[in-house]
Steps between C-alpha positions, in 0.01 A plus 500: 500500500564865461328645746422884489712807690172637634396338815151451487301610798130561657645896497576468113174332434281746678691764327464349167098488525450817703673665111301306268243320669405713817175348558684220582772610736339450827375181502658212719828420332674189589825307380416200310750317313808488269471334196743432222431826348353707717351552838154542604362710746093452649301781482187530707297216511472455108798619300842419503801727364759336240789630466892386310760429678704219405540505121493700230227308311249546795427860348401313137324230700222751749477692180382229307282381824311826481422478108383149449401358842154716583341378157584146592432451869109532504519185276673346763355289758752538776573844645827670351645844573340738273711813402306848623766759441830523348766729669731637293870548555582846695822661651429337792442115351607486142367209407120382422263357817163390504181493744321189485204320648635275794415109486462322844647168550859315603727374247510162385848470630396599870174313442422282254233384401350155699147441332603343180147501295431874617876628402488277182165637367631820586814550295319270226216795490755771519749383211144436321430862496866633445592279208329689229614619199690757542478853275766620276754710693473289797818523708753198415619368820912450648546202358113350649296363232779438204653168389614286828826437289628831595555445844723190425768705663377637809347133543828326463615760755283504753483114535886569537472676778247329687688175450822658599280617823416137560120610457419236193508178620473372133565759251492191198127502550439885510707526171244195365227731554632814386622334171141317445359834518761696270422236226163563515322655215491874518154699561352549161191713638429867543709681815261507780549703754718371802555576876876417409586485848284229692728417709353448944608903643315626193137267585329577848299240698208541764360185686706287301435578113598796279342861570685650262820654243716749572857624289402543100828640424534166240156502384569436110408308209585185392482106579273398782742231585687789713199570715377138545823387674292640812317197603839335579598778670238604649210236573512213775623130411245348273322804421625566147319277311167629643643846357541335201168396438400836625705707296355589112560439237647190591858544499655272211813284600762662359342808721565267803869375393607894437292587818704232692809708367421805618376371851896337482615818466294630768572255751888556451471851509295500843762231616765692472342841692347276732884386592660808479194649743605225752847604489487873563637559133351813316170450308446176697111424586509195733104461446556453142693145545211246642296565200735506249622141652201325467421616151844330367410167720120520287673583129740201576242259645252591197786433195584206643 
């Protein structure tokens, strides 16, 4: 990460709406977390503030939030933040920010989900109502959505370092399933429009199934094998074939084999922060490591 000279705080914030947003500036304001690319403040009871902080794509990414996301999220059947205002850069923060509706829930990682029908109709309804054609001019996504082939290399990588780490107990059979999937046919169809991050801190939970979708920065257009990686990620054991049936149009098989690819990727990914968060090293999430574990253990079990 590159994270930003300007310390971000509650000061800075309440500065930022009392000169474009007034209205807003003295309601409750509360810290609420860092993300990737930027940090997010609660406002009131209702709104939450987004702001960059981390890298210098997270300006391209709110910006994008605010133009596409509001015409797409009252076809949606979960909650997701809804951009209300864009702020834009000043003397005093010189970079883009946005106001957005606040979603209540815990992440998956904290809390995941425990009724397996409930969560797996869920996401099955929600991917249902995102993948739709998308228009032309839809935002392409950082490498989400594109040929699986392209991230041969950070694949190869990442199951390096893992394996160095002594976190893959048998990193033959996670190479099986990432090559099944890379020899899969490509998608043929139209780009639909993706969530391009599924991944557990980006889906919230309530009484055990999913209440909602937060962080659009990737939302994109492209192969719906990206997005429907989730169910390994993201569902209870034995829960994805219910999503499965659930999810429409059925999803063909070379869908599934490229989907397995992607939840691969996924798994190694969360693996990795999950290990460096147990080990004090920067960037580390420790929360992230449980669920990326058991998703390998299911891709592996199911190819074989």
């Amino acid at each position: 990460m590159s994270h930003t000279e300007i310390e971000i705080t509650a000061e800075l914030v309440r500065d930022l709406l009392r000169d474009q947003h007034p209205d807003l500036a003295d309601h409750l304001l509360r810290f609420g977390a860092r993300g990737w690319d930027s940090q997010m403040w609660r406002l009131g009871d209702d709104l939450a503030v987004r702001l960059p902080w981390a890298t210098q794509s997270a300006d391209v990414l709110l910006r994008k939030e605010h133009a596409w996301l509001p015409a797409l999220a009252p076809h949606l059947p979960l909650p997701v933040p809804v951009p209300q205002h864009l702020g834009e850069p000043s003397e005093r923060f010189p970079r883009p920010w946005i106001v957005t509706t606040w979603v209540p829930g815990e992440p998956a990682d904290r809390a995941p989900a425990t009724r397996a029908e409930e969560a797996a109709d869920a996401l099955a309804v929600f991917l249902t109502a995102l993948h739709r054609p998308a228009p032309e001019g839809a935002p392409v996504g950082r490498g989400r959505g594109g040929p699986l082939a392209d991230h041969a290399e950070g694949f190869a990588a990442q199951l390096a370092s893992a394996t160095g780490l002594g976190l893959i107990p048998d990193p033959d059979a996670v190479h099986a399933v990432w090559e099944d999937a890379v020899a899969a046919p490509e998608w043929a169809g139209p780009a639909l429009w993706l969530h391009g991050d599924l991944h557990p801190a980006n889906v919230l939970t309530a009484d055990g199934t999913f209440c909602g979708v937060i962080d659009f920065g990737d939302l994109c257009a492209g192969d719906p094998a990206c997005d429907l990686a989730a169910p390994w990620i993201l569902l209870p054991d034995g829960a994805a074939d219910r999503f499965h049936r659930a999810y429409q149009p059925t999803a063909d098989a070379a869908t599934l084999r490229r989907a397995r690819g992607w939840a691969v990727l996924r798994a190694l990914g969360g693996i990795l922060i999950g290990d460096a968060g147990v080990h004090g090293r920067p960037g580390g999430k420790p929360t992230w490591g449980p669920p990326a574990h058991t998703s390998l253990r299911r891709l592996i079990a199911t190819a074989r």
